[in-house]
C-alpha positions as a LaTeX table, in Angstrom:
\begin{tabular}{lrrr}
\hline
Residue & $x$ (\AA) & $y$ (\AA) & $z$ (\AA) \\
\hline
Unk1 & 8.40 & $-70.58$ & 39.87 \\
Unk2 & 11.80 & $-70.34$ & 39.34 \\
Unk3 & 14.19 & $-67.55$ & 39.20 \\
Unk4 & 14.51 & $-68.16$ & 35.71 \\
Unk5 & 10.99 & $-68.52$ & 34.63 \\
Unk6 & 10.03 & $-65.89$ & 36.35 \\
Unk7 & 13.00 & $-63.28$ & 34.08 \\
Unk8 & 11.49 & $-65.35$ & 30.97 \\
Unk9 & 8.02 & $-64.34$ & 32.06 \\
Unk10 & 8.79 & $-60.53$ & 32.36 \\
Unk11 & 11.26 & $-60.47$ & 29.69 \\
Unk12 & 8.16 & $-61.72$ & 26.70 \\
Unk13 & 5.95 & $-58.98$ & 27.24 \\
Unk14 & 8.58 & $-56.18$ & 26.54 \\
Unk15 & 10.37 & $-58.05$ & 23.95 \\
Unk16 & 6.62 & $-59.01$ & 22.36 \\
Unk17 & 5.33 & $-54.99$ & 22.74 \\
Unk18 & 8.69 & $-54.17$ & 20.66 \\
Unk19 & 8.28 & $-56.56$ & 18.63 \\
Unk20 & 4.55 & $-55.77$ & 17.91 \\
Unk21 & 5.74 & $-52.35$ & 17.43 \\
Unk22 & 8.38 & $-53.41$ & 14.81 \\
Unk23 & 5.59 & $-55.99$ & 12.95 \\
Unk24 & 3.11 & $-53.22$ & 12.56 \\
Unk25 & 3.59 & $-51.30$ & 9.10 \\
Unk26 & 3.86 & $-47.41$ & 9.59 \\
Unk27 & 0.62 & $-45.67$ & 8.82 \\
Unk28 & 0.06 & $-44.07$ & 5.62 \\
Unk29 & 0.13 & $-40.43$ & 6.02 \\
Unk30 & $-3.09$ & $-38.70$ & 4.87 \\
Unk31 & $-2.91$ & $-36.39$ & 2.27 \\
Unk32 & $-3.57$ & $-32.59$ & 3.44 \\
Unk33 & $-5.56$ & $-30.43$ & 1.14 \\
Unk34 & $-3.05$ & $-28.23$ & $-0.59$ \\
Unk35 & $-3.19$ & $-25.11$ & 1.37 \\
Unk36 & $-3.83$ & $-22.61$ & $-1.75$ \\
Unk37 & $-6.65$ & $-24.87$ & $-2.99$ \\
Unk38 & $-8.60$ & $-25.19$ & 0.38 \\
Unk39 & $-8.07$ & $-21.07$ & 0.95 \\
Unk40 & $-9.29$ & $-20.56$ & $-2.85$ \\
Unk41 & $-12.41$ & $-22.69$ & $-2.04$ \\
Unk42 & $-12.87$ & $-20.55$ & 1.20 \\
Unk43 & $-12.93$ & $-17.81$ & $-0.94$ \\
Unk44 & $-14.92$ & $-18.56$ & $-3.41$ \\
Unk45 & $-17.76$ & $-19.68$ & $-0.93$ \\
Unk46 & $-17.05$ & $-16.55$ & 0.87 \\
Unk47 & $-17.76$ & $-14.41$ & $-2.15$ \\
Unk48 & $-21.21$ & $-16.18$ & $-2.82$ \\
Unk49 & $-22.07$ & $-14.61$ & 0.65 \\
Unk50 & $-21.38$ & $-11.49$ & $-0.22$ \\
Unk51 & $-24.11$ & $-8.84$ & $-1.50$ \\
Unk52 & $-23.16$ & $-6.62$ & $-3.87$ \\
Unk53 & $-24.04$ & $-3.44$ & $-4.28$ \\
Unk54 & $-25.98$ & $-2.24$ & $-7.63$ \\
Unk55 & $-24.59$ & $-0.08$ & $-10.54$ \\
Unk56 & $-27.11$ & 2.64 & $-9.10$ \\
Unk57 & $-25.67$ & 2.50 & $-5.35$ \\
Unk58 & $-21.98$ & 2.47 & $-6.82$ \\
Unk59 & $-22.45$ & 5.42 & $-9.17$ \\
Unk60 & $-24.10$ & 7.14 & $-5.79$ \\
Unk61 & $-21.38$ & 6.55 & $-3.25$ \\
Unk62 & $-18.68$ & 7.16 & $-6.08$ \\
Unk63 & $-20.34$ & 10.53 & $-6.23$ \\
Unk64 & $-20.36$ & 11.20 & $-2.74$ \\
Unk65 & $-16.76$ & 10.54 & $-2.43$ \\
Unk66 & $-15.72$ & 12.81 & $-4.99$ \\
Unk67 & $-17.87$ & 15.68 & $-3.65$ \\
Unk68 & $-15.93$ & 15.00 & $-0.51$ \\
Unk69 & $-12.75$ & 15.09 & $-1.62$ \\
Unk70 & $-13.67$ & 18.17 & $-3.64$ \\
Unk71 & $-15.30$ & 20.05 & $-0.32$ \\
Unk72 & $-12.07$ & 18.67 & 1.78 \\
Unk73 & $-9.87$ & 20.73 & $-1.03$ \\
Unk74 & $-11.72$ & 23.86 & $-0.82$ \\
Unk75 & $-11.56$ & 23.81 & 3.12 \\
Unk76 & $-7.36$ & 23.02 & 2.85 \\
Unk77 & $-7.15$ & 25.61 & 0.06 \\
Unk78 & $-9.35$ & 28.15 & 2.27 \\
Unk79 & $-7.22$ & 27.34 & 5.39 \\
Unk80 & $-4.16$ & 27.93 & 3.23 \\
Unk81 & $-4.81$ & 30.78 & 2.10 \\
Unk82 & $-5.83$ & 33.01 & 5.30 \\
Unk83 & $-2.74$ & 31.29 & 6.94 \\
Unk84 & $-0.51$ & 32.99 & 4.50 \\
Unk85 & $-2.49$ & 35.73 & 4.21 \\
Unk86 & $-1.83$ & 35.97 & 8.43 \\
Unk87 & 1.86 & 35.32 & 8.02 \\
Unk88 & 2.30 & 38.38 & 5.26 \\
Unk89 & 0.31 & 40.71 & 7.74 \\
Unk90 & 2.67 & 39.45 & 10.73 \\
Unk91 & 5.44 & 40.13 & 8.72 \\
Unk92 & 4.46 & 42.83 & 7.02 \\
Unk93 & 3.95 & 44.80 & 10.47 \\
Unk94 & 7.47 & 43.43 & 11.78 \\
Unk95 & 8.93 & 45.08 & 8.86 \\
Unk96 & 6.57 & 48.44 & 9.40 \\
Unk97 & 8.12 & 48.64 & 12.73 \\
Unk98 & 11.41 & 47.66 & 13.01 \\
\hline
\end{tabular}
């Protein structure tokens, strides 16, 4: 083989891959779900899952929340109230004696 022949012979498979590459139409992209619609199905399947509690066991913890938050008051207002009653003693004698 000759010099030349043997250029020729390396040359056509690196001109022929480019060219391949050039000859072959791009890809079509493939659409993506819209982001919003796929989470909004997620959703909706993961709210089937979901088991929801009866009017009964509502009105029961909704009661047992407020009767919390009323016994929390009571304990703050409680508190409260012999802390300032403390603080008018402790002053009260401060005043006595000085």
């Amino acid at each position: 083989m000759s010099e030349q022949e043997k250029r020729d012979n390396t040359a056509t498979p690196k001109e022929s891959v480019s060219s391949d590459k050039k000859a072959k139409a791009p890809k079509k992209k493939e659409k993506k779900p819209n982001r919003v619609l796929r989470w909004l199905k997620d959703l909706k399947g993961e709210l089937k899952k979901v088991t929801w509690p009866s009017l009964k066991d509502t009105v029961k913890n909704v009661g047992v929340v407020i009767v919390c938050v009323i016994l929390v008051g009571i304990f703050i207002w409680a508190f409260d109230y012999l802390a300032r009653a403390v603080i008018q003693a402790l002053f009260a004698l401060f005043e006595f004696l000085g």
